[in-house]
C-alpha positions in Angstrom: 35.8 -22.6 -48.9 34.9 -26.1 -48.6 37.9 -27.9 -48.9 39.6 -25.2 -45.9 36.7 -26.0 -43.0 36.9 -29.4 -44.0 40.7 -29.1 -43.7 40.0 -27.3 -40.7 37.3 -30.2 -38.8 39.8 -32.9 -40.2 40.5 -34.8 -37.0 39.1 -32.7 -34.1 37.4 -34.2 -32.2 33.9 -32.7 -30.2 35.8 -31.3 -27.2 38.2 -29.6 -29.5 35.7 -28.3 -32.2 34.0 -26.8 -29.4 36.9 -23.9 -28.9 36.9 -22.9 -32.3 36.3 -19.2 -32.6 34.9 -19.2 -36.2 31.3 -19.5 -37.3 30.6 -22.0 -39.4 30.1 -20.4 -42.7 26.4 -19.5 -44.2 25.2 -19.0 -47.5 23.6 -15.5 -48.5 21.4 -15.5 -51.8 20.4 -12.2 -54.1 16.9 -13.6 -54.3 16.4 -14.6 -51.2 16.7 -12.8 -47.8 17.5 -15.8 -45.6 21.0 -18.1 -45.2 21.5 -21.5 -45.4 24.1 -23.3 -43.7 27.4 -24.0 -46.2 26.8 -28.2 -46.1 30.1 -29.9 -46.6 29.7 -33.1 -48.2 32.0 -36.0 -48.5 31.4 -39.1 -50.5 33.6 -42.0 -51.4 31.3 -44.9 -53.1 28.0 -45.1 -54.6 24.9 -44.2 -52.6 21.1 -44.8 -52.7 18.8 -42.4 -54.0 17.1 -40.0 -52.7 16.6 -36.2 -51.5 17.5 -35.1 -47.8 15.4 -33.7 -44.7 16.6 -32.4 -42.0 15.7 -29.4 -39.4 18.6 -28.2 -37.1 17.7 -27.1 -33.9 19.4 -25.7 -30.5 17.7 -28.3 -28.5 20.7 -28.0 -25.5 22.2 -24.4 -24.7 25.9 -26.0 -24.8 25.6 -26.9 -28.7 25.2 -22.8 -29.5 23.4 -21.9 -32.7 23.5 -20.3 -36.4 21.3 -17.2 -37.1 17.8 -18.1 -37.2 16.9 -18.2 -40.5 19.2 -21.5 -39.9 17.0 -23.3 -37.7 14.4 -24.1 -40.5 13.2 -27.4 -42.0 15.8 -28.6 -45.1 14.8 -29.7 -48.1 18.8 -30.2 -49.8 20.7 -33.1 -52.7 22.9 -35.5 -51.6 25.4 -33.0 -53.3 24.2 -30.5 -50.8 22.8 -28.2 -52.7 19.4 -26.6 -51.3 16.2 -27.4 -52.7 14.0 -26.0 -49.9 14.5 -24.0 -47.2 11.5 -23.8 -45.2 9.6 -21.5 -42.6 11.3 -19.2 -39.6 10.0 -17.9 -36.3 11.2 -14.9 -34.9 14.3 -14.8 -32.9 11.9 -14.0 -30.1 10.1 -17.0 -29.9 11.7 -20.0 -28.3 10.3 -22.5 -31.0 11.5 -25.2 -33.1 11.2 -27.1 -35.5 11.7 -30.9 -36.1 10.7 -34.4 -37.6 10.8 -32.4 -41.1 9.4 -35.6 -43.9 7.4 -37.1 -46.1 4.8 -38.7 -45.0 3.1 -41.5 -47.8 -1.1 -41.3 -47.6 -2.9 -44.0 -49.7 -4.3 -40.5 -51.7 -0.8 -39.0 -52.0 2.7 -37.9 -50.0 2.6 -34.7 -48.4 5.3 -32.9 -46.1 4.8 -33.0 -42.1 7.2 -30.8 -39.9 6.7 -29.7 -36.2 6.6 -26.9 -34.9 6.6 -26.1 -30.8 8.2 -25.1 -28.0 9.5 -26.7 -24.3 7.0 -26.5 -21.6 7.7 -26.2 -18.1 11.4 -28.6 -18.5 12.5 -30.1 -21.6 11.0 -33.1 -20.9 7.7 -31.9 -22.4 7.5 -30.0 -25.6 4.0 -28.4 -26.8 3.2 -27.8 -30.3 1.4 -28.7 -33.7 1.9 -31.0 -36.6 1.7 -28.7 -39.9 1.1 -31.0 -43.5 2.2 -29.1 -46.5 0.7 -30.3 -50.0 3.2 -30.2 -53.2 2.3 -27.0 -53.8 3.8 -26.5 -50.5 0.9 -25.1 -49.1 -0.5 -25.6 -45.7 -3.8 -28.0 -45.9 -3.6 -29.4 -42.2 -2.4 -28.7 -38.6 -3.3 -31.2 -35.5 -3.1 -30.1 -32.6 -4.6 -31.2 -30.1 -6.1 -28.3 -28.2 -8.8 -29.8 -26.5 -6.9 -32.5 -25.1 -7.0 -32.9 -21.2 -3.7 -32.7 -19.9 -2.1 -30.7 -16.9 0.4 -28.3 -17.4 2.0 -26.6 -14.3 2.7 -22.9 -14.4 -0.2 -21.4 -15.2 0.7 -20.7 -19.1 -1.9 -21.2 -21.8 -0.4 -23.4 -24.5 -2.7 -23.6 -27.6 -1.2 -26.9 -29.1 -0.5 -30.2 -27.1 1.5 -32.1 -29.5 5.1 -33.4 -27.9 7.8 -33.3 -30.4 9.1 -37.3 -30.1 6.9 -38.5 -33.1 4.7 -37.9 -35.7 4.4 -40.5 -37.9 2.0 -42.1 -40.7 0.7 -45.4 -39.7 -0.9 -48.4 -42.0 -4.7 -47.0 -43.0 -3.8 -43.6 -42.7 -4.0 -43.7 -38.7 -1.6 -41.1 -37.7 0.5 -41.3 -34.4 2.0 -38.6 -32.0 3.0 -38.2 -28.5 2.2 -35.8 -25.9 2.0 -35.7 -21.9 0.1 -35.4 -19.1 1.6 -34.3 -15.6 -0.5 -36.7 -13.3 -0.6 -36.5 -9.6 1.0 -39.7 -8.3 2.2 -41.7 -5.1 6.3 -41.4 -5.2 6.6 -43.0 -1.6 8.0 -45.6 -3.4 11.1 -43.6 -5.0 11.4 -41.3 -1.7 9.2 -38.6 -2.8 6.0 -37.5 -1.1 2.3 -39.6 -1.7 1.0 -36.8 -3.5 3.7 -36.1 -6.3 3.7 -35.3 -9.3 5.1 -37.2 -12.7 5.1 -36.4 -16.0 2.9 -39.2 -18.0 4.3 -40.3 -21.3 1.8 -40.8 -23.8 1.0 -41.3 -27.6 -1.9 -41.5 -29.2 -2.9 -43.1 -32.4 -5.2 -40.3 -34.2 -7.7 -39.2 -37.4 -5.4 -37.1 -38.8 -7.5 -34.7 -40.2 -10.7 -34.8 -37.3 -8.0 -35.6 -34.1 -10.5 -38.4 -33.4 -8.7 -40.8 -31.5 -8.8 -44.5 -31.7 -5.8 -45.6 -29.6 -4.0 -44.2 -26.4 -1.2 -45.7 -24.8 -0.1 -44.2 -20.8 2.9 -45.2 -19.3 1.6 -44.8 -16.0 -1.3 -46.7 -17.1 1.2 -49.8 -17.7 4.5 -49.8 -16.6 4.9 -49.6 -12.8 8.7 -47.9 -13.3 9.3 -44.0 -11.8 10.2 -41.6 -11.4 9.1 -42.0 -15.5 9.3 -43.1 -18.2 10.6 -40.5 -21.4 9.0 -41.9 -24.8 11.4 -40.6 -27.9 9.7 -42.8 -30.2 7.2 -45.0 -31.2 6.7 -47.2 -34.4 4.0 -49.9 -35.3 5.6 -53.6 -34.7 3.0 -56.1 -36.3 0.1 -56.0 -34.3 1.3 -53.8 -31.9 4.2 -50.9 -31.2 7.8 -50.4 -30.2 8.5 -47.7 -28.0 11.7 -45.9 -26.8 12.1 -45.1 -23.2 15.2 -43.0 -23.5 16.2 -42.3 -19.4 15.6 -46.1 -18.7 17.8 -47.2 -21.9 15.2 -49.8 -22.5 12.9 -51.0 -25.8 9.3 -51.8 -24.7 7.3 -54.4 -27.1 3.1 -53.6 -26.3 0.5 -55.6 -28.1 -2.8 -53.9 -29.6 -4.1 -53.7 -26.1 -1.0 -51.9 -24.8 0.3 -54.7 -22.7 3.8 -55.3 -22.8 5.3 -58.2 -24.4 9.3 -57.8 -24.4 11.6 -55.2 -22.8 15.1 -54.9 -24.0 17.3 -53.8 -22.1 20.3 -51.6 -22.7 22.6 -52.0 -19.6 21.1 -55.8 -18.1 19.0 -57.1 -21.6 15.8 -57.1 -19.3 14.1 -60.1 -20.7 16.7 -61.1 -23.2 20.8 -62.3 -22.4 22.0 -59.4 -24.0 25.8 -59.9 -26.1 28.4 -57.1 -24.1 28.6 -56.0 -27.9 25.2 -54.7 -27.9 24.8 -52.6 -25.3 23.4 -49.4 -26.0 22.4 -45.8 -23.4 19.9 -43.4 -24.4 18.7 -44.4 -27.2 16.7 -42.3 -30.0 14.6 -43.5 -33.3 13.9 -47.1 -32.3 12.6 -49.1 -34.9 11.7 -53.0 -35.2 10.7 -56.0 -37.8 10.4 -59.4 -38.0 12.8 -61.2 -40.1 12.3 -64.4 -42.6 14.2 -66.6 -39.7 11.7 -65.3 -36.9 14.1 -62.7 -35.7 13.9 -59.8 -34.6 15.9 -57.1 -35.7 15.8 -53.5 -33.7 17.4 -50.7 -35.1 18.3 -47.3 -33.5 20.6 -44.7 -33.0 22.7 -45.0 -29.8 23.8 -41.9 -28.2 25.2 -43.7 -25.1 25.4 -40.0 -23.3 22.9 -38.1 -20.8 22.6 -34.5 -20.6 21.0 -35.1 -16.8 23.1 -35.9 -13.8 24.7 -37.5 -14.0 26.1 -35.7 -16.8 28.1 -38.2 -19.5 29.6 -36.5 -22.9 32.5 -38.5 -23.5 31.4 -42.0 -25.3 31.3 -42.4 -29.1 27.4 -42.6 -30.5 26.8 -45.0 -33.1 23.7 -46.4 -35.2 22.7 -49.6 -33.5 20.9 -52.5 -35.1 20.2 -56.0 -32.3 18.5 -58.8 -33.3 16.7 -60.2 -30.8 15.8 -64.5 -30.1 12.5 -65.0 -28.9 12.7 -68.8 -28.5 16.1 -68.8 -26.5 15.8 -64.6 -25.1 19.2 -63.5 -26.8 20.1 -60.6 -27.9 22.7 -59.9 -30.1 24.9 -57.5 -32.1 24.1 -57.0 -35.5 26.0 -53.6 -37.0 27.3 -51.0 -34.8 27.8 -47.9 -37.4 30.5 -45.2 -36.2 30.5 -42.0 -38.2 34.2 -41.1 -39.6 33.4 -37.6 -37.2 33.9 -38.4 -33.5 30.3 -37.8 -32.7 29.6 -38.0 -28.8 25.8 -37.4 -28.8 23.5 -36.4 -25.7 20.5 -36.5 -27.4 18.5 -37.0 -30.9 19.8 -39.5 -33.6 17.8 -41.5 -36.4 18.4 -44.7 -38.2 16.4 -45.2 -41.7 17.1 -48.4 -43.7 17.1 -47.6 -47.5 16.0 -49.7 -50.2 19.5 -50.8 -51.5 20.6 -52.1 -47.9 22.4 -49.1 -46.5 21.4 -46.9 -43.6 21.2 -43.2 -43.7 22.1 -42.0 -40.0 21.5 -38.9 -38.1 23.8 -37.9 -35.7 21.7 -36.4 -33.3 23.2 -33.4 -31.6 26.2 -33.5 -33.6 25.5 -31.5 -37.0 26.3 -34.0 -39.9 24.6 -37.2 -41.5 25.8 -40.2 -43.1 25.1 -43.0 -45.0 26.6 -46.5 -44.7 26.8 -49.3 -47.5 25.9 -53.0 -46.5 29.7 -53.6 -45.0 29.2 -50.9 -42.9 31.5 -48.4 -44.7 30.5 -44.8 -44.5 30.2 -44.0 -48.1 28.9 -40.1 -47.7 28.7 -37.8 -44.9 27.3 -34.2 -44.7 28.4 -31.6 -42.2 25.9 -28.4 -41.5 28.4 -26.8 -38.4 31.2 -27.2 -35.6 30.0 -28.6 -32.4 25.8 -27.8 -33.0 23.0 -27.3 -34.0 21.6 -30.8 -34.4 18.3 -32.3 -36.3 16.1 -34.4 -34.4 16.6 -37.0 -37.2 17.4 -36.2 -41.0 15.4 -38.8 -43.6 16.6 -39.7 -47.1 13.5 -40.2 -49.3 12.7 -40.9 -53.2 9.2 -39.9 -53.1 8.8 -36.1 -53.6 7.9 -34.2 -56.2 7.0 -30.3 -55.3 6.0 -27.4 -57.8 4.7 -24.2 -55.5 2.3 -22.0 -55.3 3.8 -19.2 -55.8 6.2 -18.0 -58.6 9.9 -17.9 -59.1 12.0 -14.6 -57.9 14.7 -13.2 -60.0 17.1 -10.1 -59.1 19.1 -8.1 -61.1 22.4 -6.5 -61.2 23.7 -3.8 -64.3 27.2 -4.2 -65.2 29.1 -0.8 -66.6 28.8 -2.0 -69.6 25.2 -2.1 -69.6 24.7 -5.8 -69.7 23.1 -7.4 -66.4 23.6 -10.4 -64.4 20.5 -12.3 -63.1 20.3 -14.3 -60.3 16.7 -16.5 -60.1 15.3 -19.2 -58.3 12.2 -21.3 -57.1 12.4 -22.1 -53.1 10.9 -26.1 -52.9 10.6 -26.6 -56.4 11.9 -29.8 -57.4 11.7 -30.7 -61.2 13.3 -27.3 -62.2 16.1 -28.5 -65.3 16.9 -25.0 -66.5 15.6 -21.3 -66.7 14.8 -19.2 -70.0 15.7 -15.5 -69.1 13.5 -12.9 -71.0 14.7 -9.3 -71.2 13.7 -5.5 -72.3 16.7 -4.5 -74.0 17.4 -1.0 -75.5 14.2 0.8 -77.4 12.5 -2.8 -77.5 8.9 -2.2 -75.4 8.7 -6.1 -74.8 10.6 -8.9 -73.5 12.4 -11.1 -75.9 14.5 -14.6 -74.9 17.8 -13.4 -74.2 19.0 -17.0 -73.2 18.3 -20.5 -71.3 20.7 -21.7 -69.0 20.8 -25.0 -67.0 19.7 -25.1 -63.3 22.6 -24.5 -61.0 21.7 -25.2 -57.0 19.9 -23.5 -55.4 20.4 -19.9 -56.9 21.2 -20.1 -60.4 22.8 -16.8 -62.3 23.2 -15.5 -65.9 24.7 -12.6 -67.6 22.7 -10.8 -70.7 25.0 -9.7 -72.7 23.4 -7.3 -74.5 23.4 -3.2 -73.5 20.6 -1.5 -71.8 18.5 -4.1 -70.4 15.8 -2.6 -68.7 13.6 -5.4 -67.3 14.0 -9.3 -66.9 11.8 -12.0 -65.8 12.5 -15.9 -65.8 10.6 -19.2 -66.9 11.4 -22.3 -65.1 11.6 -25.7 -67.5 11.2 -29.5 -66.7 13.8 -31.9 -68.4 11.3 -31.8 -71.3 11.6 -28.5 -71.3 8.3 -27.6 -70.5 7.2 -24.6 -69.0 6.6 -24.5 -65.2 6.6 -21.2 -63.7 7.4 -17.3 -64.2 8.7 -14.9 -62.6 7.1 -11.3 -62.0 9.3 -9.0 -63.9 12.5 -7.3 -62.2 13.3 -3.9 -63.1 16.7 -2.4 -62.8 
């Protein structure tokens, strides 16, 4: 099956995927009631470590969707094998989920995914920040419910958390955005004196109390309209970097919130920007100071626009510029094109990795890749045709989860009384192999009937002994040592 869809997406482009009839195949399990998308991966030199995040979402109605137990946060290998496949809402609901990661405490890593929905446009999404432990268990939300901001239309939201970032910051400070719509003068831009505009905003936040010790307004300190979109945020020295996607621009603030340097993806702004490093819409902007006094920006450029006017037709890339501060250039550093013809109109993430490649997500477009230090794309994974896309997708070393709760196992009797058993531990990561117990025949107890080594997600064994009447499962560690068990199955 894998080899024929990826004989089948060899060369098409976006436009053409799009007619396909065909669903992209899913992944049914016997111990499991939910799918998985089948993930297609492709890899032709050596990569860095690491396990993979990602949540696919319909963000845009065009991109169409998987059923949704698809639209979950991802826990897979790089050899696409599923390690953890998270939480669903109903089909009902309209929420989503994205930014699915670790995030690295000074007392330990836990997981962070969000959950919410759009408010009045998609311009402002309201929702919560949920922490899992590695137990994966649910020790924190923030929400921000008591914050004061406006939101037209007369619906009661009960979290205030936008979507574009959630993010760990040095001393455990924890940053996310959010909006206000603020009544405002748009003589200026041809609209009336008493307008409205939607304020873009990110605060810097106890996670734990919501106690917050820095907020940053775009209305407050940029004088552009009709407004300005934040996407992302990260700390830059003493300050913060900050995306505004509909302007196509980088802002540089201080620790007072004043800005320092715009960058400019059409005119450079304050720098002379190289024709090779233009960049549109930009998503996942990112920025450090190099040994030479440089500084390099990285980012994923979807150079299209899903607002008129509407543009779907230019290749998206990951973007890296480093900037001059002493003689205001800016200039290309790697432009990084995925062997798919992605054409993005939203989303996108850059993350450098500790060997010197760069694990991209391509935004809308449902696949990932990673890219060695000449730029070669050395693994790719694809999750569907034309959509859904992650909001980013993360490649991380640093995660190690044994749950809660305990493994499942199913059962099925073969005519000649043996039984095959299918078993499994969703989010569990140090699983080496299973030892299947069994009450065979006459026997009143379970005796070891076999071990077998773990084999992705869902790993199965046939007992090949007659009249088994019960089995249950123990999951080992590489040592061998005893983990979990099952409940007992009985056929």
């Amino acid at each position: 099956m894998t080899f024929s869809i990826l004989n089948l997406l060899g060369g098409l482009t976006l436009a053409a995927a799009s007619m396909l009839p065909q669903s992209w195949p899913s992944v049914s399990y016997k111990t499991e009631p939910f799918t998985s998308p089948l993930l297609n991966v492709t890899r032709t030199g050596p990569t860095a470590p690491g396990l993979i995040w990602f949540s696919p979402a319909v963000f845009f109605p065009q991109q169409g969707g998987p059923p949704t137990s698809e639209l979950s946060p991802f826990l897979v290998t790089q050899e696409g094998e599923v390690v953890f496949h998270g939480p669903n809402y109903p089909a009902s609901q309209p929420d989503f989920f994205a930014n699915f990661r670790p995030q690295m405490f000074s007392n330990g890593t836990i997981l962070s995914y969000y959950l919410g929905q759009f408010g009045p446009s998609m311009e402002q999404a309201l929702g919560n920040v949920t922490f899992l432990d590695s137990n994966l268990m649910v020790t924190n939300t923030i929400c921000l419910a008591d914050y004061p901001s406006y939101i037209p239309g007369g619906k009661d939201y009960p979290c205030k958390v936008d979507l574009h970032e959630s993010r760990r910051l040095s001393n455990d400070r924890f940053l996310v955005t959010t909006h206000n719509f603020t009544q405002t003068d748009l003589s200026a831009v041809g609209g009336p004196k008493d307008g409205w505009v939607t304020d873009s905003q990110f605060l810097v936040i106890n996670p734990y109390t919501e106690e917050i010790y820095f907020k940053w307004s775009s209305l407050d300190h940029l004088d552009k309209l009709p407004y300005f979109h934040i996407n992302s945020v990260d700390e830059f020295e003493n300050g913060y970097v900050i995306s505004a996607r509909h302007f196509s621009s980088v802002v540089f603030i201080d620790e007072h919130g004043e800005v320092t340097y715009r960058l400019g993806g059409v005119d450079g702004q304050d720098f002379k920007l190289d024709p090779a490093a233009t960049f549109g819409y930009q998503h996942d902007v990112h920025a450090r100071r190099e040994t030479d006094g440089s500084i390099m920006v990285t980012m994923y450029d979807d150079e299209n626009y899903d607002v008129p006017p509407i543009s779907e037709d230019k290749r998206s890339s990951a973007l890296s510029v480093r900037l001059d501060t002493k003689d205001m250039t800016a200039k290309l550093d790697r432009r990084l094109f995925s062997n798919d013809t992605v054409q993005a109109i939203g989303l996108g993430s850059w993350q450098d990795q500790p060997n010197g490649h760069v694990f991209v997500g391509d935004a809308t477009f449902p696949s990932m890749s990673e890219f060695d230090e000449n730029n070669k794309e050395v693994w790719n994974m694809r999750y569907g045709f034309t959509g859904p896309g992650s909001f980013r997708a993360y490649k991380f070393t640093d995660w190690k989860s044994t749950p809660s709760y305990p493994p499942k196992v199913f059962a099925e009797s073969l005519q000649d009384g043996s039984a095959v058993v299918h078993m499994s531990w969703n989010g569990a990561t140090e699983v080496a192999s299973w030892r299947v117990l069994a009450v065979v025949g006459s026997n009143a107890t379970f005796v070891d009937v076999g071990t077998v080594k773990k084999s992705g997600f869902e790993t199965s064994y046939t007992v090949n002994r007659e009249g088994v009447k019960e089995v249950m499962v123990m999951a080992l560690d590489a040592d061998g040592k005893h983990l979990s068990t099952s409940v007992a199955f009985s056929l």
